[in-house]
C-alpha positions in Angstrom: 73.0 37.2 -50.1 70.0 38.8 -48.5 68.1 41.2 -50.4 66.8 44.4 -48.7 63.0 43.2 -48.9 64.4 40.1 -47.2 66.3 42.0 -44.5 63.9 44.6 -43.5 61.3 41.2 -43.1 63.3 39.7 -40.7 64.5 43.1 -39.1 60.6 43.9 -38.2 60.0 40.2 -37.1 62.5 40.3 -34.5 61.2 43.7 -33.3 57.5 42.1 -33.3 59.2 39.0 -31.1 61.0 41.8 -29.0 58.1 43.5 -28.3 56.0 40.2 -26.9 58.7 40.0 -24.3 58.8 44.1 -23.1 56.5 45.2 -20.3 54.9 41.7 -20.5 55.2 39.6 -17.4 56.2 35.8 -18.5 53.8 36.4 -22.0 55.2 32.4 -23.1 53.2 30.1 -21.1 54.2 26.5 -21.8 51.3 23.9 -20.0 48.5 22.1 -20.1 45.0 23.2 -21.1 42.8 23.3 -17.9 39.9 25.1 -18.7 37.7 25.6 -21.7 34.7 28.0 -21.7 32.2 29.9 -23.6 30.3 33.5 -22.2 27.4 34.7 -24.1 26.7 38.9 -23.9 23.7 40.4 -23.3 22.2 43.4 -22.3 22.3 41.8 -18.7 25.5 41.1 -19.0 28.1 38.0 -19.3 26.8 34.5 -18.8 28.8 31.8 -18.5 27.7 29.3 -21.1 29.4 26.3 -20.9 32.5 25.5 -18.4 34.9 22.4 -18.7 37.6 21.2 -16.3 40.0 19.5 -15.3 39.0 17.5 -11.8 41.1 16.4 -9.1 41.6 12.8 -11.0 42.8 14.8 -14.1 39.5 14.0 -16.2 37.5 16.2 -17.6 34.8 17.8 -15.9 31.1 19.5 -16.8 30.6 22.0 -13.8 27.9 24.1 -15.8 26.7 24.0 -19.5 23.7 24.8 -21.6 22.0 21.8 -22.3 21.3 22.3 -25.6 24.6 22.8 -27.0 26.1 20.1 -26.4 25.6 15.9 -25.2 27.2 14.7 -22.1 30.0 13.2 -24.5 30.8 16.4 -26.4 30.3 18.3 -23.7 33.7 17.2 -22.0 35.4 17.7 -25.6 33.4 20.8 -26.9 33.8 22.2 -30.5 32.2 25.5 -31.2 31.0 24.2 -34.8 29.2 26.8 -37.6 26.0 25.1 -36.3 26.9 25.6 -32.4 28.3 29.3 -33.1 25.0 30.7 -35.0 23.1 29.0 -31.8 24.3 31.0 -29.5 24.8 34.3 -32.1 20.6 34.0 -31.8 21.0 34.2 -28.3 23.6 36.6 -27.5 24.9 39.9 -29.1 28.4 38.4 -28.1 30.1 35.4 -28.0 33.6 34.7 -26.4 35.6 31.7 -26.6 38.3 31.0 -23.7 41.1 29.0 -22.7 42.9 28.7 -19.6 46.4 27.0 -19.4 48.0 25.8 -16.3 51.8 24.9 -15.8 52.2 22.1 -13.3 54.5 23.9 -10.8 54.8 24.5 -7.2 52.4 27.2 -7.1 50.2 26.2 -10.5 51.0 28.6 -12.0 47.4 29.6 -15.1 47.1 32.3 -17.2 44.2 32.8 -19.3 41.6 34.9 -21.3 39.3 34.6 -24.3 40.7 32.9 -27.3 39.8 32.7 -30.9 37.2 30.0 -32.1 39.6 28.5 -34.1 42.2 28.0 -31.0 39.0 27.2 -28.7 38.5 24.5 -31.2 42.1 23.4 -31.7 42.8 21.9 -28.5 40.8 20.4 -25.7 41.3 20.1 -21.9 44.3 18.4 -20.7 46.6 19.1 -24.2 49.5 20.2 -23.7 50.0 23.9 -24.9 52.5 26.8 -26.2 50.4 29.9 -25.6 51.5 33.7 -26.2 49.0 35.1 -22.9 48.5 39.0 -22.6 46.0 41.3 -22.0 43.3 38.6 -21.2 44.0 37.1 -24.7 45.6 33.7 -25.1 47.1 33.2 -28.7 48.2 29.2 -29.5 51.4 29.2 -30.7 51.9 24.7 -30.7 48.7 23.4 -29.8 
């Protein structure tokens, strides 16, 4: 038998899932990862730090990096590390990690936005991802 505490948990869960799905055009995106990037903030404005995507022969691609963040190598599998995210703290007043996630449909169908560094670290371009995308956030749900 449940106990109250037990029932009211579950009660507000499926509200919280209910809610994902209200007002929310298609907020479950199920595909692969096709984009990875980092913007630094300044008082100019964004800058697009480092870019990488998938290219027309389904490798990863480097169209446009900062040179000293990461090696050719790395570069095409990047991992904002302690060490990588102080860099570019000294260099920016903000940082923002992204993800963009494609589904491999008629239309290609991608949804994306800025991501925690921990899911910007997760998974790499061309994983296949679960992704809860809304408001220009993407939250990793099965990386």
């Amino acid at each position: 038998m449940l106990s109250r505490r037990q029932l009211l948990a579950a009660a507000g869960a499926g509200a919280g899932v209910g809610a994902l799905g209200v007002g929310v055009d298609r907020t479950i995106h199920r595909g692969t990862v096709f984009e990875k990037w980092i913007r630094g903030w300044d008082g100019e404005g964004p800058e697009l730090v480092h870019s990488v995507v998938i290219d027309s022969s389904g490798t990863p691609y480097v169209p446009e990096t900062d040179e000293e963040l990461f090696d050719t190598a790395s570069g095409r599998r990047p991992v904002a590390t302690d060490e990588v995210h102080a860099h570019l703290g000294d260099r920016y007043d903000r940082v923002e990690y992204g993800l963009n996630v494609c589904v491999a449909d008629v239309r290609r169908d991608c949804r994306g936005g800025t991501a925690s560094r921990e899911a910007f670290n997760a998974v790499q371009v061309t994983d296949e991802v679960t992704a809860a995308v809304a408001a220009d956030r993407v939250r990793l749900l099965r990386p």
